[in-house]
C-alpha positions in Angstrom: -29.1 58.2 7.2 -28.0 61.8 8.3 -30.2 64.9 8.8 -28.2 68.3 7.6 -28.2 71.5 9.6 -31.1 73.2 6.9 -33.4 70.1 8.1 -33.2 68.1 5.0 -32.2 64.2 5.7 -30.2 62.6 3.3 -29.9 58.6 2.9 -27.4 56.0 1.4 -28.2 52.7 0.8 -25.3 50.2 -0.1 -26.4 47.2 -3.0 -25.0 44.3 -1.3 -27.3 41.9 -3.5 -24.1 41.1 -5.9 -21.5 40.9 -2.2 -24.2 38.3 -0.9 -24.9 36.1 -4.3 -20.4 36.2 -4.1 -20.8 35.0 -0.6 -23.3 32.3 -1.3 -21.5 31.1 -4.2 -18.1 30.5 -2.6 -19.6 28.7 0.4 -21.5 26.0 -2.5 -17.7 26.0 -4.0 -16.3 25.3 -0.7 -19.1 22.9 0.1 -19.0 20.7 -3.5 -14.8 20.9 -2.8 -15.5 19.4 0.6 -17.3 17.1 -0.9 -15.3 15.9 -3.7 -12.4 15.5 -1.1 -14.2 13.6 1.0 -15.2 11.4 -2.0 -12.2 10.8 -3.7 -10.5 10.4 -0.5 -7.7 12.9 -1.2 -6.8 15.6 1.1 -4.6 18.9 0.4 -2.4 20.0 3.1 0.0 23.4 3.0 3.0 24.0 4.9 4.0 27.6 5.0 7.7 28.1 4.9 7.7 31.5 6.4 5.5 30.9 9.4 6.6 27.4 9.9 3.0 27.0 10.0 1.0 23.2 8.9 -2.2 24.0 7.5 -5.1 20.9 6.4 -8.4 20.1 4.7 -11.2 18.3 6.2 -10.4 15.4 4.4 -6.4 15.4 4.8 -7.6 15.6 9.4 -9.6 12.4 8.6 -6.6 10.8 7.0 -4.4 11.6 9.9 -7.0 10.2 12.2 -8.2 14.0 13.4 -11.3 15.1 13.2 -12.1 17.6 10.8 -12.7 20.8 13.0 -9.7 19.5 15.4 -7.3 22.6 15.9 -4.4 21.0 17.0 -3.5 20.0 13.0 -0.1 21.1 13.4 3.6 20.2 12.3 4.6 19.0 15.2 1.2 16.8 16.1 1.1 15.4 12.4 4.8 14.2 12.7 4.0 12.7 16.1 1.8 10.0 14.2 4.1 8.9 12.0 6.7 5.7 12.8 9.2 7.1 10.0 8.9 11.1 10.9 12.6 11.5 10.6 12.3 10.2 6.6 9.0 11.9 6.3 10.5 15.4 7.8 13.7 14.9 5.9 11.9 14.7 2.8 9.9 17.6 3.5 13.2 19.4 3.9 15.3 18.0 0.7 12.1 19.5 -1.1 12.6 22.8 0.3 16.1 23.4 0.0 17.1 21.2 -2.9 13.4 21.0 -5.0 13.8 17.3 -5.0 10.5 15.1 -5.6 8.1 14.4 -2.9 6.1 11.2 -3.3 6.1 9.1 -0.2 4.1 6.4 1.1 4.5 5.8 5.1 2.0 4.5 7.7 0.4 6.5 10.4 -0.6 5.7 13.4 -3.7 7.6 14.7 -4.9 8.4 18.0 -8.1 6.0 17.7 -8.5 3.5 15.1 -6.1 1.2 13.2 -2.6 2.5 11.9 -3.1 3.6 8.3 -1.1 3.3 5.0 -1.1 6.9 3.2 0.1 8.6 0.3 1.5 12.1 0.1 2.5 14.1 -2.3 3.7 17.6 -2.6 4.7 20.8 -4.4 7.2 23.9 -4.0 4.8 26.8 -4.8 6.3 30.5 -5.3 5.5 33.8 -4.5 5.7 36.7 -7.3 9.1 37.5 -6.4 9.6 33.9 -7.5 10.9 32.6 -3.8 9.3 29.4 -2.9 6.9 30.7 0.0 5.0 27.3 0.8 4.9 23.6 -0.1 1.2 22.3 -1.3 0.5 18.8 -1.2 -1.8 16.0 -1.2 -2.4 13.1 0.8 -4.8 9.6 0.2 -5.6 6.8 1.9 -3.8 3.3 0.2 -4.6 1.3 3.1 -7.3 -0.9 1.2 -5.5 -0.5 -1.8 -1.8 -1.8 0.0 -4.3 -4.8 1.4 -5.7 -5.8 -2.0 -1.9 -5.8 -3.6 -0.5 -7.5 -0.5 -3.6 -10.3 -1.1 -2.5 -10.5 -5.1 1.0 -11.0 -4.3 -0.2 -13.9 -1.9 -2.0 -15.8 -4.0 0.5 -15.3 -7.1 2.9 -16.7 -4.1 0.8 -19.8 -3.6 0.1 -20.4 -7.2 3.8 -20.1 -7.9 4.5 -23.0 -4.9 1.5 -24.7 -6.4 3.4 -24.8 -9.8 6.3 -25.6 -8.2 4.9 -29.0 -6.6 3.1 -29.9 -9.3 6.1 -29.8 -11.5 8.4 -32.0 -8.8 4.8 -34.2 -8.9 5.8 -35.0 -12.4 9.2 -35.1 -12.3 8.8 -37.6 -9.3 6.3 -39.4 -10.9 8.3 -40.0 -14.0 11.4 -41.2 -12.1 9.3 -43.5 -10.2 7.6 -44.7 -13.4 11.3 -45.5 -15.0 13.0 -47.1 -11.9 9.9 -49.3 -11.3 10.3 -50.3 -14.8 13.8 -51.3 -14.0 12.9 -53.3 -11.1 10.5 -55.2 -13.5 13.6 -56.1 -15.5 16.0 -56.8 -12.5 13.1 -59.0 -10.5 11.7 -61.0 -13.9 15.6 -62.0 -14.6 16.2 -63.1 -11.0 13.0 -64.7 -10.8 14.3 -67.0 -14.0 18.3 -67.2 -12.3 16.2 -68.7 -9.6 14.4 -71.1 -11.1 17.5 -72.6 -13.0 19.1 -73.2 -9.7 18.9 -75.4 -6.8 17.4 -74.0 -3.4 20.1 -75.1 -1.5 23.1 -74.0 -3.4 25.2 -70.4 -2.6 24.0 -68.4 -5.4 20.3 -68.9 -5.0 20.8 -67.7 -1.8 22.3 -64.9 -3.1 19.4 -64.4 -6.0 17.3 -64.3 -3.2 18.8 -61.8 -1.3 18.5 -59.7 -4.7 14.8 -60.4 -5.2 13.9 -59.1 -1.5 16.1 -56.3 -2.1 14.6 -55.5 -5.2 10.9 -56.0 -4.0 11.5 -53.3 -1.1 12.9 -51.3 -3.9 9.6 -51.6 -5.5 7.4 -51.1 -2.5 
């Protein structure tokens, strides 16, 4: 509002009704993205080339065991949490310079909590001019996930040893089966080489060193 020398005011006004229902509508999209992040359990991180600068969502701080309005999210802090940081950076680097694939899985080690099992994946993204100005990427949670599979391979373990003894059950139990049914013959012969000689003579001594020999065989 501005009054002019002749005494007349004059008055603009400014619709801001379309600005505010922008407004409101990116903070629900922000909000519902939040949301489906935190859901899913995937977080998107950025890593500006340029700036050497480590941007992350909400749900990508939680991952690394930050909180989600923690401002010390940085390159250097993130790295710091994991074990492997020299593979992790190096791969971060081969991605930049050479394009290869980023797909790593690595364990972090948070500040409170238990170490986790993650995910990350990432992108080279361009700039008009078509020079790669910053790496997007995503990052999940496996730890449950890396659990259950390390359970499965446990019990396919034990099931395999199971097999296994069960098989040398059989095989055992048909060796014993076949000797013992040797033993039957060797013991009923000697039993009637025995009885055809006399007690006192050398060779039923001997027949009787056989059937004792024989019976332990049995036992």
């Amino acid at each position: 509002v501005f009054k002019m020398p002749s005494g007349r005011v004059f008055a603009m006004f400014e619709d801001t009704y379309e600005k505010r229902m922008a407004e409101n509508a990116l903070r629900d999209s922000e909000a519902r993205y939040r949301q489906a992040e935190e859901l899913g359990g995937v977080g998107t991180w950025e890593y500006d080339i340029e700036k050497e600068t480590f941007w992350g969502s909400e749900q990508a701080k939680r991952v690394y065991g930050f909180t989600p309005d923690d401002t010390s999210f940085t390159t250097e802090e993130v790295e710091s949490r994991i074990p492997e940081r020299e593979r992790v950076h190096q791969a971060l680097v081969d991605l930049i310079e050479r394009e290869e694939p980023y797909d790593l899985v690595f364990e972090v080690v948070p500040t409170v909590g238990k170490p986790r099992v993650i995910n990350s994946s990432a992108y080279l993204a361009r700039d008009q001019a078509g020079l790669p100005h910053k790496v997007v990427g995503f990052i999940r949670d496996i730890t449950d996930q890396r659990r259950r599979e390390e359970e499965i391979r446990a019990l396919e373990h034990q099931y395999q040893q199971s097999q296994k003894l069960e098989t040398v059950g059989r095989l055992a139990g048909g060796v014993a089966h076949d000797f013992n049914n040797l033993l039957f013959v060797i013991i009923g012969y000697d039993e009637m080489i025995m009885e055809m000689l006399p007690p006192e003579s050398d060779l039923y001594r001997k027949a009787e060193q056989i059937m004792k020999a024989a019976r332990r065989a049995a036992t």
